[in-house]
DRENDREN-219788 format. One record per residue (C-alpha): residue number from 1; residue in one letter; y, x, z. Coordinates in steps of 0.001 Angstrom, whole numbers. Example, Ala and Ser with C-alpha at 12.3 -4.5 7.8 and 13.67 -1.06 7.14 Angstrom:
(1, "A", (-4500, 12300, 7800))
(2, "S", (-1060, 13670, 7140))
***
This chain:
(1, "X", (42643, -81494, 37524))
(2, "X", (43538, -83653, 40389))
(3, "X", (45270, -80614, 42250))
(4, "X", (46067, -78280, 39315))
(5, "X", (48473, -80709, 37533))
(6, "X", (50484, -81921, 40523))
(7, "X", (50469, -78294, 41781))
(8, "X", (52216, -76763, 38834))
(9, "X", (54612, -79641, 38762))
(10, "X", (55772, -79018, 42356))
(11, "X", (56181, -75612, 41724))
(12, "X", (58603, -75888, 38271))
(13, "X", (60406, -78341, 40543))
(14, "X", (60809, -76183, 43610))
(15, "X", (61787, -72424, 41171))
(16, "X", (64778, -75187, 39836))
(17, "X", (65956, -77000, 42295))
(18, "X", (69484, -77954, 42399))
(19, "X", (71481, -80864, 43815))
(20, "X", (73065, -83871, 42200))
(21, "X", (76066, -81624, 40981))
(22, "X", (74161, -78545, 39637))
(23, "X", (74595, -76625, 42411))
(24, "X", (71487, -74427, 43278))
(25, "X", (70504, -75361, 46605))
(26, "X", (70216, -71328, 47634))
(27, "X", (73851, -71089, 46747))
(28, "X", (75028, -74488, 49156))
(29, "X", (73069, -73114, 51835))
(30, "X", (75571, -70207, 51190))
(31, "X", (78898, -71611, 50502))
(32, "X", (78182, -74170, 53070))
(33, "X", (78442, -71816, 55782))
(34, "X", (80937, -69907, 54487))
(35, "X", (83331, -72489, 53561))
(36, "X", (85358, -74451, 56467))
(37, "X", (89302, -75525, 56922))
(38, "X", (90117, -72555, 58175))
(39, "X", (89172, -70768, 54830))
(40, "X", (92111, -68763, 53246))
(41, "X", (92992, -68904, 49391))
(42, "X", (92699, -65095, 48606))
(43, "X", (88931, -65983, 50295))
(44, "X", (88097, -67955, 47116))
(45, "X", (87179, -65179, 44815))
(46, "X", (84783, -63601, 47674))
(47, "X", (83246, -67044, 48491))
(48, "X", (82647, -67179, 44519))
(49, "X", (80811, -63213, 44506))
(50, "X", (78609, -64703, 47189))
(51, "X", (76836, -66855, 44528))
(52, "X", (72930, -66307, 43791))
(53, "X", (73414, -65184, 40457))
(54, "X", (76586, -63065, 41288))
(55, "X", (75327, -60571, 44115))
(56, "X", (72322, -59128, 41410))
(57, "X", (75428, -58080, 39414))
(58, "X", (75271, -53996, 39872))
(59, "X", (77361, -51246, 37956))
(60, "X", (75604, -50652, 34831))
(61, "X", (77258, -47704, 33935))
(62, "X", (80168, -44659, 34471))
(63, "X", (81943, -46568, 32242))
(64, "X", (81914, -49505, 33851))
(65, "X", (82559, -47730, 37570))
(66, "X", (85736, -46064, 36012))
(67, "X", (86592, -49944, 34891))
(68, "X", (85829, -51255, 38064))
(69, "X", (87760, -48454, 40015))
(70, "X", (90839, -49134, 38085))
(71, "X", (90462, -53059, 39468))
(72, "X", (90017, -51641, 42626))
(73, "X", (93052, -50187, 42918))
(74, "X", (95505, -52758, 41846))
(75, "X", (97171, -53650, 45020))
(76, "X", (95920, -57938, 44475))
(77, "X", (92674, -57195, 44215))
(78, "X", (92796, -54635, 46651))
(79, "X", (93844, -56776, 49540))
(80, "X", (91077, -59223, 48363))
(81, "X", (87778, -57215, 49044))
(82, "X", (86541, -57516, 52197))
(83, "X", (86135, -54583, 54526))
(84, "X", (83250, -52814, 54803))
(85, "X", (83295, -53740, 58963))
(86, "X", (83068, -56960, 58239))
(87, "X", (79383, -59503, 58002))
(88, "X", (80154, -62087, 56803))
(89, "X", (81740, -60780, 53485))
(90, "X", (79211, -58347, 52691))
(91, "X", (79132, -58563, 49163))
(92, "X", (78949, -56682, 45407))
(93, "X", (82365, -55710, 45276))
(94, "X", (81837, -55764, 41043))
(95, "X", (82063, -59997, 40842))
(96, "X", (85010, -59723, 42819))
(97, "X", (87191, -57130, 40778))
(98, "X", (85938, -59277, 37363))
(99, "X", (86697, -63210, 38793))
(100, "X", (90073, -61031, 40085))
(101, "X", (90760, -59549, 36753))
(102, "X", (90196, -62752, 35421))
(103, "X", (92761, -64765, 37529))
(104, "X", (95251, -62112, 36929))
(105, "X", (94943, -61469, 33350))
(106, "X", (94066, -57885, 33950))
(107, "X", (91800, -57221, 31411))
(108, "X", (92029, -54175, 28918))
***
């Protein structure tokens, strides 16, 4: 009991943890290093894809590839992803055509 209970406390503590503004500590680790005063605006929405939760997000379907494709070739979000040669911004390319088709209004 003495070793059980504390045990399974620490460990519903540590699968949750977040910091004083409800920011998973996994994702500050990330945005941490990616964010500095050099950063550019059209950045943002790449910074954002980066996100924990965000770089599970896979295409689903053909549907949703056709969807994403047509995103893809709108010149703003275009000129957003990052290219392919480049470390630091390798990321799901899916949360970045939705939080752009979201700023722009370009849903269907």
């Amino acid at each position: 009991m003495i070793i059980i209970i504390p045990s399974y406390f620490l460990t519903k503590i540590a699968d949750g943890q977040t910091d004083v503004g409800g920011t998973d500590l996994s994702n500050r680790q990330i945005f941490g290093h990616l964010i500095n005063e050099n950063m550019l605006g059209k950045h943002v929405p790449v910074i954002i894809a980066h996100a924990t939760e965000l770089r599970s997000m896979k295409v689903r379907s053909q549907d949703e590839f056709k969807v994403l494709s047509k995103y893809k070739s709108i010149d703003v979000v275009k000129e957003v992803i990052p290219k392919q040669n480049d470390p630091r911004f390798s990321v799901q390319v899916k949360p970045i055509c939705l939080i752009m088709a979201y700023m722009y209004d370009l849903w269907e």
